[in-house]
DRENMARMI-43517 format. One line per field, with one value per residue (C-alpha): x, y, z; residue in three letters. Coordinates in Angstrom, 3 decimals. Layout:
! residues N
xx: (X ...) $
yy: (Y ...) $
zz: (Z ...) $
res: (ala ...) $
END
This chain:
! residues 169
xx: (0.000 1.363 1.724 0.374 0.289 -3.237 -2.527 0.786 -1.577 -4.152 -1.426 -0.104 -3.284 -3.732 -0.577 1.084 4.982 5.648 9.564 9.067 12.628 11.354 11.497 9.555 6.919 6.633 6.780 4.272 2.079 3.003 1.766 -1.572 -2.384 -1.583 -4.617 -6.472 -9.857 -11.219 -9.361 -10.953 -8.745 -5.877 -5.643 -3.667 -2.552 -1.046 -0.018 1.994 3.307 4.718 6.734 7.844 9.765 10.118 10.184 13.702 13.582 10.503 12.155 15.136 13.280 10.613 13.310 10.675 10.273 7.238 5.059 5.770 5.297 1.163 1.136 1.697 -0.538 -3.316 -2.560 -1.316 -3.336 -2.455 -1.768 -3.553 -1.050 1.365 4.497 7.491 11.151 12.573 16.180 17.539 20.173 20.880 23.458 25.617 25.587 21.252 21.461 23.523 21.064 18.520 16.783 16.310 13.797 10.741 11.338 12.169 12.461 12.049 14.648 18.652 20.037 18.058 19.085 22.418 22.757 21.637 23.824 26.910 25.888 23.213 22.992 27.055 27.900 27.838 29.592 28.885 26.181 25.084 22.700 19.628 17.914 14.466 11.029 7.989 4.537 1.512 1.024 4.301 3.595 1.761 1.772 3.298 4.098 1.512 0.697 1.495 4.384 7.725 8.747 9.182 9.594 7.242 6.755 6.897 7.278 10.486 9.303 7.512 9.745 11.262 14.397 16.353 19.945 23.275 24.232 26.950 28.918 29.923 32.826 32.161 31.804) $
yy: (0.000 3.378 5.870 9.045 12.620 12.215 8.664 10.032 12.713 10.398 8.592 11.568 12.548 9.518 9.719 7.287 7.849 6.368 6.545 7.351 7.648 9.764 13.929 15.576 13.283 14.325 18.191 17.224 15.720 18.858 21.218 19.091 19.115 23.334 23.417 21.280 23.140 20.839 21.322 18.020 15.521 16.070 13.526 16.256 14.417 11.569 14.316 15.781 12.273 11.984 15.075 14.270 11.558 12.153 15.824 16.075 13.583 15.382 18.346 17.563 15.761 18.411 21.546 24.313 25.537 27.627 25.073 23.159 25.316 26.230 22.532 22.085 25.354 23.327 19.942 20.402 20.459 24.314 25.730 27.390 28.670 30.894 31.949 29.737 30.173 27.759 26.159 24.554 22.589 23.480 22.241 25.633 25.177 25.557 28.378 30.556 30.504 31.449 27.812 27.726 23.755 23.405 21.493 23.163 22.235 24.180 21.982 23.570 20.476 18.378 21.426 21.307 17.520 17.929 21.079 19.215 15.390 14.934 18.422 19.024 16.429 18.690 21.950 21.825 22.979 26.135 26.219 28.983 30.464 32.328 33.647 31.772 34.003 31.217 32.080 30.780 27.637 24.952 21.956 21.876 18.269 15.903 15.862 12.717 12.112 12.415 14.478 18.422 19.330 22.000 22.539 26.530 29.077 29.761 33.208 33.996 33.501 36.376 37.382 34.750 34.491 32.538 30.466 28.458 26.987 22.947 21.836 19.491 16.029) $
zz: (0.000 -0.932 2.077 0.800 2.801 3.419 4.826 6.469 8.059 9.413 11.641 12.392 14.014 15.398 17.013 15.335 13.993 10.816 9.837 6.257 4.821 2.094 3.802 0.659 1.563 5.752 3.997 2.039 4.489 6.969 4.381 3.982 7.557 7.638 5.063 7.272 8.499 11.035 14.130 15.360 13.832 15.801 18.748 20.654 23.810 21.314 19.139 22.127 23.213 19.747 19.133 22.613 21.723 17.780 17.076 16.362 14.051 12.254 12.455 10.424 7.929 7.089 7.710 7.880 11.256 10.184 8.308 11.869 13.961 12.142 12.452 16.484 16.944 15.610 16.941 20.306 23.556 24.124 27.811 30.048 33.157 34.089 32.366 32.893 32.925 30.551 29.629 26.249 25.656 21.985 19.149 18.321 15.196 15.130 17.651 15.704 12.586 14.864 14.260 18.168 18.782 19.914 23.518 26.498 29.756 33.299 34.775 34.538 34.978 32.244 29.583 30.340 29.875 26.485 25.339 27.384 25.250 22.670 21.513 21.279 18.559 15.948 16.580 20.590 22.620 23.913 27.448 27.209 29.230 28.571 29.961 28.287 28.485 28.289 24.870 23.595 25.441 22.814 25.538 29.154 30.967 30.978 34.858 37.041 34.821 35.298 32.090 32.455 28.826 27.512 23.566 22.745 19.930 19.790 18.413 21.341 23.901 26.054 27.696 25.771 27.282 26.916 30.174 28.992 26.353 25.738 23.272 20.252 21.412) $
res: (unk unk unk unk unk unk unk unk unk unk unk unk unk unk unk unk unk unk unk unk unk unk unk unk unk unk unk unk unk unk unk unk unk unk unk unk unk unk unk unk unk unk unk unk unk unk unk unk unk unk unk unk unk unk unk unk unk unk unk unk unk unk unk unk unk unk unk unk unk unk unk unk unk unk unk unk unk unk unk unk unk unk unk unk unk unk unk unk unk unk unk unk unk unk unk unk unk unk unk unk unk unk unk unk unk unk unk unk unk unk unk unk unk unk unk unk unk unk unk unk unk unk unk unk unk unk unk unk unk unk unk unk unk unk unk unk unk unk unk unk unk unk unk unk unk unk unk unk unk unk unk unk unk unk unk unk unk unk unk unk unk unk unk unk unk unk unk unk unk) $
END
C-alpha cells in the first residue's frame, strides 16, 4: 500500500509515527495538515506524546520551522497557566542561525545535559535560558508524569539568554 500525505496525516493525528525515509513526503504531508480546516482531527494528547519523543527527528526531515510550527498550533493540547522560565540545551551550530527547537524544559540540569551530550555532537552545545509568556507555550508536561519538557514558539519567547557553552563532542 502506498503511504500518501493524506494517509501520512491520518497517523499523524492519530498519534502514530511512521519513519518514512522519504522527507519531501513528511513536507508534504506537513503542508496538507496546515490546510487542514477541522481542528478536530488532531488527537492532541497523542499528538503531544509523539513530538515528545520524535520531534527532532521530524524536524530535520521536514526543515521548515514555520510550516511546523502552524502545524503544532493546531494539533497540540495548548496551555492554560502561568508563564514559565525555561532552559535549552541546543546544538551551536542551530542556535547561531537562529533555528532555536521546539522542547524546552524548566529543569537547569536536564538542559544542560543535552547542550553538554546529545545536543554538542555537531559543533557543541550552547545552554539557554528564557522567559515563556503562556502564549508561547503549545503543551506543558503531561501531569502525574515524570517528564518536564514544555513545547513553545520559539518566536515567542522572552528574555532569551546565553548560560553556557559545551565543546564538540
Amino acid at each position: 500500500m502506498k503511504v500518501t500525505p493524506q494517509s501520512l496525516a491520518r497517523q499523524f493525528c492519530s498519534g502514530t509515527y511512521v519513519n518514512v525515509t522519504d522527507a519531501s513526503l513528511w513536507l508534504e504531508t506537513f503542508a496538507y495538515l496546515a490546510s487542514v480546516n477541522d481542528d478536530s482531527i488532531f488527537q492532541r494528547e497523542k499528538i503531544h506524546a509523539l513530538w515528545l519523543v520524535y520531534g527532532g527527528d521530524l524536524r530535520a526531515r521536514i526543515r521548515d520551522d514555520q510550516l511546523i510550527l502552524q502545524v503544532l498550533r493546531k494539533a497540540l493540547p495548548g496551555y492554560r497557566g502561568e508563564g514559565v522560565t525555561m532552559y535549552r540545551g541546543e546544538s551551536w551550530f542551530l542556535f547561531d542561525q537562529d533555528k532555536i527547537g521546539f522542547c524546552w524544559t524548566s529543569a537547569e540540569d536536564v538542559a544542560t545535559s543535552y547542550a553538554k551530550g546529545l545536543n554538542a555532537v555537531e559543533s557543541g552545545g550552547v545552554l539557554l535560558k528564557c522567559y515563556a509568556p503562556a502564549e508561547a507555550i503549545l503543551a506543558a508536561p503531561e501531569p502525574g508524569t515524570s517528564s518536564q519538557v514544555y513545547i513553545c514558539d520559539p518566536g515567542k519567547l522572552l528574555r532569551l539568554t546565553t548560560q553556557g557553552l559545551f565543546p564538540k563532542l
